[in-house]
C-alpha positions in Angstrom: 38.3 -52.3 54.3 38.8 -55.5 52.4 42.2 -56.7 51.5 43.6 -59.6 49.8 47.0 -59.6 50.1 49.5 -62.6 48.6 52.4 -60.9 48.2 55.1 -59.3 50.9 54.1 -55.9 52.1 56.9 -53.9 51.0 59.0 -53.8 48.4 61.3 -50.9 46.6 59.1 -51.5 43.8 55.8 -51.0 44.3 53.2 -49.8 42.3 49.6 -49.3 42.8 46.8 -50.0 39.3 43.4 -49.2 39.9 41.2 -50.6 37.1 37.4 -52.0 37.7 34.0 -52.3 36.2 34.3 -52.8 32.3 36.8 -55.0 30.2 38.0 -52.2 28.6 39.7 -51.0 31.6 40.3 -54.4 33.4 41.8 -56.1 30.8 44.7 -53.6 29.4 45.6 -53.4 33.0 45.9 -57.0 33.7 48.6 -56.6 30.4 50.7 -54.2 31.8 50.3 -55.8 35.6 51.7 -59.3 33.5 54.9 -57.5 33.1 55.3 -55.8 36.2 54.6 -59.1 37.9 57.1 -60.7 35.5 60.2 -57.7 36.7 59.3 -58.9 40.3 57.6 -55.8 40.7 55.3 -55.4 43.9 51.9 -54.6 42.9 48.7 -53.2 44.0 45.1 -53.5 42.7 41.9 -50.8 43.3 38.7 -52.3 42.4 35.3 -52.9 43.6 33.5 -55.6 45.5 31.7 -57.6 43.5 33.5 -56.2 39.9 34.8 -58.8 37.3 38.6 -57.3 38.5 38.3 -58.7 41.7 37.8 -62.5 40.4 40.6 -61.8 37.9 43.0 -60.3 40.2 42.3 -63.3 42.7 43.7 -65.4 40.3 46.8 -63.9 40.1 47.8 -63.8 43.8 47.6 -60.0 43.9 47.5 -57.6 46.7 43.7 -56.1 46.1 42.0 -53.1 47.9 38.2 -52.9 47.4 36.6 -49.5 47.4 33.1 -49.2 47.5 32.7 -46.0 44.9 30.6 -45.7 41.7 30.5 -43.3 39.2 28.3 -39.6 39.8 27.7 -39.1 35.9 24.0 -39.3 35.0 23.1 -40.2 39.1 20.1 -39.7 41.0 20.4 -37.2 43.6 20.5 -40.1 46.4 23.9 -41.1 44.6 25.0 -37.8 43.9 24.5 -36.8 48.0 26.2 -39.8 49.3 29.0 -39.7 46.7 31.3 -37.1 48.9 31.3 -39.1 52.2 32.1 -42.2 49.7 34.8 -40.6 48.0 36.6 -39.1 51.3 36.5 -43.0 52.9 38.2 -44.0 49.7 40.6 -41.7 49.4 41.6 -42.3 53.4 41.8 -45.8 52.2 44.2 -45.2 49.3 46.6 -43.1 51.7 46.6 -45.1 54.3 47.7 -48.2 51.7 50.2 -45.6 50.0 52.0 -45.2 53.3 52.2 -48.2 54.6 52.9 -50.6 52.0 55.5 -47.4 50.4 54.0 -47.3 47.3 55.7 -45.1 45.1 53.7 -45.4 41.9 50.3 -44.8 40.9 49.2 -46.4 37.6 44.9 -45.2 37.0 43.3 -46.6 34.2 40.1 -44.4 34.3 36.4 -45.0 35.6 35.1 -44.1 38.6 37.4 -45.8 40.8 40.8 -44.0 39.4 39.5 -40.4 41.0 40.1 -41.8 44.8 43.2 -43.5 43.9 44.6 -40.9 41.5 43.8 -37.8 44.1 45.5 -39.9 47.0 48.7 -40.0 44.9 48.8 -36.7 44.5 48.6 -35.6 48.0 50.6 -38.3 48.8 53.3 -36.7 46.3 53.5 -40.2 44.7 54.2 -40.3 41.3 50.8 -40.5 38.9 50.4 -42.0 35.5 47.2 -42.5 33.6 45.9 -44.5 30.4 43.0 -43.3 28.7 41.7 -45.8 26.1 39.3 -43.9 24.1 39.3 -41.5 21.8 37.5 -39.1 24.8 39.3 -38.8 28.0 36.8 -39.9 30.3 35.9 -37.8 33.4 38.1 -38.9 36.0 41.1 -39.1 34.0 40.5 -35.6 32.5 40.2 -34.3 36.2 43.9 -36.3 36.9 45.5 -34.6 34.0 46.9 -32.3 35.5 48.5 -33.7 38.3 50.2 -36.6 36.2 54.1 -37.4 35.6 52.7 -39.0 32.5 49.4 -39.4 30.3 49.5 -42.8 27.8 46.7 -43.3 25.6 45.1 -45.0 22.7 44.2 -42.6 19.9 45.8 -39.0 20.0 43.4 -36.6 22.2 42.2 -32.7 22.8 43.5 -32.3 26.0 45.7 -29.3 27.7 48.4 -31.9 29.1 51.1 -33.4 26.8 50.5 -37.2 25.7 52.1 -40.3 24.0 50.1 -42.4 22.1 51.3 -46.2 22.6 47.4 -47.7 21.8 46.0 -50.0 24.4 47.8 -52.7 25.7 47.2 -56.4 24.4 47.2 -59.6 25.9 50.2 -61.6 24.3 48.2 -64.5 22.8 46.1 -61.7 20.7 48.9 -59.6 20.3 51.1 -62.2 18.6 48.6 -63.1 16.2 49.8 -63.0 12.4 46.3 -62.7 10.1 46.3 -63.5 7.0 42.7 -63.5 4.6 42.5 -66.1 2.2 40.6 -64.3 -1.0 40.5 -67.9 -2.8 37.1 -68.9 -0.9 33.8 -68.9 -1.6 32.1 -67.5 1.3 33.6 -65.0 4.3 33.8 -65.6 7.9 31.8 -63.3 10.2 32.2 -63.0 13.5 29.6 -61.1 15.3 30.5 -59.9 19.1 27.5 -59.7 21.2 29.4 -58.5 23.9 29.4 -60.6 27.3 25.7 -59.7 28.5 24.3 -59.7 24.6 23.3 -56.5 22.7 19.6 -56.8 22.1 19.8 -54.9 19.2 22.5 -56.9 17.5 21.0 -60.1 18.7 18.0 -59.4 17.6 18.8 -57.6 14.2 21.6 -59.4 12.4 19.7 -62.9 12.8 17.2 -61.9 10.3 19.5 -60.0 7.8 21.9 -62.8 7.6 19.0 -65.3 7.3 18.7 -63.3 3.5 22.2 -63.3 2.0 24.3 -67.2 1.6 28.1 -65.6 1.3 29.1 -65.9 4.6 29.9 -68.6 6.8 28.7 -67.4 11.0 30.1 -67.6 14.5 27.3 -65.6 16.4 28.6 -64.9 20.6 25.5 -63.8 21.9 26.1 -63.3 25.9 24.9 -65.3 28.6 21.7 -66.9 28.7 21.0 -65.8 25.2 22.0 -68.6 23.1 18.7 -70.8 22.7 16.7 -67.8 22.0 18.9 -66.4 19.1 19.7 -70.2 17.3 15.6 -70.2 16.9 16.0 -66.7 15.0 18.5 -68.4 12.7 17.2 -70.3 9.8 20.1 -72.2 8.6 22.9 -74.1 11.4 24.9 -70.8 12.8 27.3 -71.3 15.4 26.0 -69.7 18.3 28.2 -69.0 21.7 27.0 -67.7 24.9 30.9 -66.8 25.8 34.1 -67.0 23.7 37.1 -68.2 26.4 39.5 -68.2 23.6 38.8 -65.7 21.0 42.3 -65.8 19.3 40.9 -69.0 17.9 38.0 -66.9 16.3 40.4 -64.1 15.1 42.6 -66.3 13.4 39.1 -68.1 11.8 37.0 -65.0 10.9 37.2 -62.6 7.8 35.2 -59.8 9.0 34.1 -58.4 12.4 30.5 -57.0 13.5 30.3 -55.5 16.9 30.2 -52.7 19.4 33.2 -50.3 19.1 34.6 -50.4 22.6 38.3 -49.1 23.3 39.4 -53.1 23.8 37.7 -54.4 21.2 38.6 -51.6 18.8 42.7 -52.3 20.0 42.3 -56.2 19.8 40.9 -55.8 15.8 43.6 -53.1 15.3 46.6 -55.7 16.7 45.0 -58.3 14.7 44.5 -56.6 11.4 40.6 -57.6 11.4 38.2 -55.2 9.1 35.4 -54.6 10.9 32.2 -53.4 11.0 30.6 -51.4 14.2 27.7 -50.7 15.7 28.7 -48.1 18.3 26.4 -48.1 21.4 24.3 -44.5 21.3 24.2 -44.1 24.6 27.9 -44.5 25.8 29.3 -41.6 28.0 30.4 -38.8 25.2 29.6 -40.8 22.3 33.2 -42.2 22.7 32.3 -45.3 20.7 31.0 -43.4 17.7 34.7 -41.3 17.7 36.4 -44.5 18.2 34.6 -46.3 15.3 35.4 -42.9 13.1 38.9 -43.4 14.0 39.2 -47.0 12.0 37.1 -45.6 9.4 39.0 -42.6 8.5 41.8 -45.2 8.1 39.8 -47.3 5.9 40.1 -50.2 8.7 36.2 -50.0 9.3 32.2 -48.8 8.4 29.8 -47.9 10.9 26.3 -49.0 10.9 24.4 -46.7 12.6 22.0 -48.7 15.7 18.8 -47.0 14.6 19.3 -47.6 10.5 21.0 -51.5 11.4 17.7 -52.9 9.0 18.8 -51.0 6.0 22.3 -49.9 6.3 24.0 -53.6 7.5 22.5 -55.5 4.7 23.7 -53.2 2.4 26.9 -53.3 3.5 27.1 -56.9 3.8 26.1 -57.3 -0.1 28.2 -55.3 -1.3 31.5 -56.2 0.6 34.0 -58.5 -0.6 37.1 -60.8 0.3 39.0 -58.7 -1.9 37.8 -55.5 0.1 38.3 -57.2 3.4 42.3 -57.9 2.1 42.2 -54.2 1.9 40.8 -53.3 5.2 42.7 -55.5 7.2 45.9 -53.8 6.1 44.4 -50.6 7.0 43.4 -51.9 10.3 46.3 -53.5 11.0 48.5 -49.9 10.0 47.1 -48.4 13.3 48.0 -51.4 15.5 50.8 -50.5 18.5 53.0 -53.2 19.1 54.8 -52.2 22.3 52.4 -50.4 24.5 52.9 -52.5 27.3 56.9 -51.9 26.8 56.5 -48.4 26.4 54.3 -47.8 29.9 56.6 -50.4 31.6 59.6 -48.3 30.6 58.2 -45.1 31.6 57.0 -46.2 34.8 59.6 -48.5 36.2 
C-alpha cells in the first residue's frame, strides 16, 4: 500500500476525500480540502498511482492513500474479472486507514475510486457525504446514495435520496472574479478550451472557420504537444497555448467561450459570468455533457454546437452573435453561479 503521510496520524478531526482521474473531480476537491486544511482539519486523500491527484496532493503536504482501482463501465472482460479481487483489496485498505488514523468523515467525489472508499465508510459506520458534479449522478455515487448522511451537487437531479444543490466548488482566484463585457469594441474576445490533451475535433475544426469571419480577436489552448500543428492551420497571428496555468487571466480577457461542457468548466463559466458556447463530447458516460450544456442553455447562459454539424452550425453561430448578446448571456450565466459551495459542504460536514 502506498502512503504519503505529512501530517500527524490522528486528530479529532479527520476526514477522508477520495477524488482522482479527471479535473472535474480533482479540482472541486482540492477547494473544499483548502478550507478544511485552513480549520486545522486532519485530512485524507484516495487517489490513484500515477493520477494528476497524486502530484497535486503532494504539493500540499497531505496524507495520500493510493488504490489501484479503475472503473468497470464499458470494460473488457479481463477488467471486468479482475475488478472483484481489486475492489475487495481496496476496500481492506480503506478500513484499515478508517480505523487506525480514526477517521470519522468520508467526503467521495465520484469516479471509480469513490465505490471502495464510500462502501468502507459505511461498514465502518463512518459518516458518508457525496458531491456529484453533473447533471447525471454518475455510477458510483448513484450506488452510495443510499447510504449517505448527505448528497451535495451541482445541478438539481432525478434521484430517490434528498439533495441540496450548492454547484461545484471554485477555486478562490476564479471564484472572486468580477466580469464585466465592454460592448464599446470592435471585435470580441474568444477563448477556445482545447482541453489539456487537445480535442481533435475542436482543434482541427474551429482553425478553419475562424480563418473566414475578422470580428473576433483569439486565444486558442490547444493541449500538449499540439501547438505547432494548429498555429500552421491558422491564417492570421492567433495566440496559440499548449497549457493555460493561469486562466483567470483569460476569463477576465475573453468575451465568449468555446469548449467541451464538463461539470468544472461548466461551474468556472457559471462563477464567472462567461457566455459560452459548447461542444459537448458524444461519447461521455450518459451523455452528461450534453445535459449539462442544456442546463446553461435553458438559462440563456449558453448554445450548443453539436460535434458532428461543428462545420455548419459554429460558423453560423459565430456570425450572427454579438457583444450586445454576449452582455446578455453573461448575466444569464452568471444567475446560476453558487457562491458558497465550499461553505455550505464545510458546514455540513464539519
Amino acid at each position: 500500500m502506498k502512503i504519503k503521510s505529512k501530517q500527524k496520524e490522528t486528530n479529532t478531526k479527520s476526514i477522508l476525500i477520495a477524488a482522482a482521474g479527471t479535473g472535474g473531480h480533482i479540482m472541486p476537491a482540492m477547494a473544499v480540502a483548502d478550507k478544511l486544511i485552513n480549520k486545522k482539519f486532519n485530512l485524507f486523500w484516495a487517489g490513484t498511482p500515477n493520477g494528476m491527484e497524486n502530484r497535486i496532493v503532494d504539493k500540499k503536504k497531505i496524507f495520500f492513500i493510493s488504490l489501484a482501482i479503475g472503473g468497470f463501465r464499458g470494460k473488457k472482460i479481463s477488467s471486468l474479472i479482475s475488478y472483484p479481487f481489486k475492489f475487495a483489496l481496496c476496500l481492506m485498505k480503506v478500513m484499515w486507514l478508517i480505523q487506525k488514523y480514526k477517521i470519522s468523515r468520508v467526503l467521495v467525489f465520484g469516479g471509480y475510486i469513490s465505490l471502495p472508499v464510500g462502501f468502507a465508510a459505511k461498514l465502518m459506520r463512518k459518516k458518508l457525504f457525496i458531491h456529484e458534479q453533473n447533471t447525471i449522478m454518475g455510477t458510483s455515487n448513484k450506488l452510495l446514495a443510499p447510504f449517505a448522511e448527505k448528497i451535495f451537487s451541482a445541478f438539481p437531479l432525478k434521484i430517490n435520496q434528498s439533495f441540496k444543490v450548492c454547484g461545484n466548488p471554485i477555486r478562490g482566484k476564479i471564484a472572486n472574479i468580477n466580469k464585466t463585457i465592454n460592448k464599446g469594441k470592435n471585435k470580441i474576445n474568444i477563448l477556445i478550451l482545447g482541453g489539456s490533451l487537445g480535442a481533435q475535433v475542436i482543434n482541427e475544426k474551429i482553425p478553419i472557420i475562424l480563418n473566414k469571419l475578422k470580428k473576433y480577436d483569439v486565444v486558442h489552448q490547444c493541449g500538449k504537444g499540439k501547438k505547432s500543428t494548429l498555429k500552421k492551420l491558422y491564417d492570421k497571428k492567433i495566440n496559440v497555448i499548449e497549457f493555460i496555468n493561469d486562466i483567470e487571466k483569460y476569463y477576465k480577457w475573453a468575451d465568449l467561450v468555446i469548449a467541451r461542457s464538463g461539470a468544472m468548466t461548466v461551474a468556472e463559466l457559471e462563477q464567472v459570468g462567461l457566455p459560452a458556447i459548447f461542444i459537448p463530447f458524444p461519447f461521455a458516460i450518459d451523455n452528461h455533457q450534453q445535459k449539462n450544456a442544456e442546463y446553461c442553455v435553458d438559462k440563456g447562459g449558453a448554445l450548443i454546437c453539436k460535434q458532428d454539424k461543428i462545420d455548419s452550425q459554429l460558423e453560423s453561430m459565430l456570425n450572427k452573435i454579438s457583444l450586445n448578446e454576449c452582455m446578455k448571456m453573461s448575466k444569464a450565466m452568471r444567475s446560476l453561479r453558487h457562491k458558497n459551495a465550499v461553505e455550505e459542504i464545510y458546514n455540513k460536514i464539519k
